[in-house]
C-alpha positions in Angstrom: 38.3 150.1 -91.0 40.7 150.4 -88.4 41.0 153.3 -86.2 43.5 156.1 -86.1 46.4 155.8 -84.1 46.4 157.5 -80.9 48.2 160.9 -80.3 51.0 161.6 -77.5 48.3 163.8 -75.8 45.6 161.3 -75.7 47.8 158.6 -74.6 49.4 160.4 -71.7 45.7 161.5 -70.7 45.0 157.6 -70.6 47.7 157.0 -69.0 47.3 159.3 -66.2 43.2 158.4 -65.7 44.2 154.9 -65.4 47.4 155.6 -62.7 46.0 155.6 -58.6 44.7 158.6 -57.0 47.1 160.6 -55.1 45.5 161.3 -51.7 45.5 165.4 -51.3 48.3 166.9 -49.0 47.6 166.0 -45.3 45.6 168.7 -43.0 43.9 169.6 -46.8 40.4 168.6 -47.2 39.3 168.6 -50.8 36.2 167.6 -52.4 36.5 164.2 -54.5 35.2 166.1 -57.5 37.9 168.7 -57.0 41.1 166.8 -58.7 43.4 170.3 -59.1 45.6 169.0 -56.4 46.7 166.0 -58.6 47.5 168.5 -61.1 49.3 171.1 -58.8 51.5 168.2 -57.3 51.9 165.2 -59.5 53.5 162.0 -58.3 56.8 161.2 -59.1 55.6 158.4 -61.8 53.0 161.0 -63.1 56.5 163.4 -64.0 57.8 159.9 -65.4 55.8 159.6 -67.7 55.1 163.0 -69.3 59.2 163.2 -69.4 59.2 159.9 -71.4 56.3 161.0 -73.6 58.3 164.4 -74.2 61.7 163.0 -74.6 60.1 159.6 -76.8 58.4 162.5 -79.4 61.4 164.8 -79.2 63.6 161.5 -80.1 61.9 159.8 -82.5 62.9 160.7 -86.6 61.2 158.2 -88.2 57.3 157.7 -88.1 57.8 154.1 -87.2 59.6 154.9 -83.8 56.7 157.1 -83.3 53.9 154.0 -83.7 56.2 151.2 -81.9 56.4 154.0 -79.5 52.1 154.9 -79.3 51.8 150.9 -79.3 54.2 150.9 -76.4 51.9 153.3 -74.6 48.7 151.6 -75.5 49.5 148.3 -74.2 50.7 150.0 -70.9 47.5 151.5 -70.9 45.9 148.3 -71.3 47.7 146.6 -68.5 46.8 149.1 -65.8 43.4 149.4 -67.0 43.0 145.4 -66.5 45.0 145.8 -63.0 42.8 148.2 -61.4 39.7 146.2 -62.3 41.6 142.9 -61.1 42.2 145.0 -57.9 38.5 145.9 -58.3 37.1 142.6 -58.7 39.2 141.3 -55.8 37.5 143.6 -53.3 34.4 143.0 -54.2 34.4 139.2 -54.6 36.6 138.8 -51.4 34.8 140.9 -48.8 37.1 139.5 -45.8 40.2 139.8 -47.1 41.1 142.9 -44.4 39.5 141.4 -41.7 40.3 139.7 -38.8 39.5 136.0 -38.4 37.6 136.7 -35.1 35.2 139.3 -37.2 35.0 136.9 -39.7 33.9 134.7 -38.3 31.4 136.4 -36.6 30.0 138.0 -39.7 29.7 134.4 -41.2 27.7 133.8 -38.2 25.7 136.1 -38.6 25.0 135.4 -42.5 23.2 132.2 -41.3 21.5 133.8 -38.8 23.0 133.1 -35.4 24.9 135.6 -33.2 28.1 134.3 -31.6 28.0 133.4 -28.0 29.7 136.3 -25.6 33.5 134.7 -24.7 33.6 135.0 -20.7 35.8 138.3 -19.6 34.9 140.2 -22.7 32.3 142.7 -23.1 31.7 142.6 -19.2 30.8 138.9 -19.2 33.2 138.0 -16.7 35.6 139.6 -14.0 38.1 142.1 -14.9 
């Protein structure tokens, strides 16, 4: 038994969970529970899409524009759901990838259990 096809509503809800977070407005400090700033001040692909879902339902006559146009949807939902968890699993498997060589190499170091040696005119080993 296959299940029913998604509605607009439910689709643009998937849609939206599965976009980035917006950062709240600078010099605002809102709690990460809080999410009525996304809602009070969408992102320009947010208004995108709920003016394609709008003008896609108001357009469509026939019910099969309506499912190529929910399949549409669902397989864009599918891709950024599989981004962000390839963006995920990037960051976690790749711990170093914002880091300098210097550090490292310094946390490799210290992974094995030795600390790197002080370089002579850092960290007041040398003359300034």
């Amino acid at each position: 038994m296959t299940s029913p096809a998604p509605t607009a509503r439910s689709l643009y809800r998937r849609l939206l969970r599965e976009l980035p977070a917006r950062p709240p407005p600078p010099g605002k400090r809102v709690p990460p529970t809080i999410r009525s700033h996304l809602l009070s001040n969408p992102a320009p692909i947010q208004s995108h899409v709920r003016e394609r879902i709008i003008a896609t339902s108001l357009q469509a006559k026939a019910e099969d524009e309506h499912a190529a146009a929910r399949q549409a949807a669902d397989q864009m939902v599918q891709f950024l759901r599989a981004q962000r968890m390839y963006a995920t699993l990037i960051e976690r498997y790749n711990p170093g990838m914002g880091m300098s060589e210097e550090e490292r190499v310094r946390l490799s170091a210290r992974r094995v259990g030795m600390d790197l040696p002080t370089e002579f005119g850092k960290e007041g080993g040398g003359k300034s």
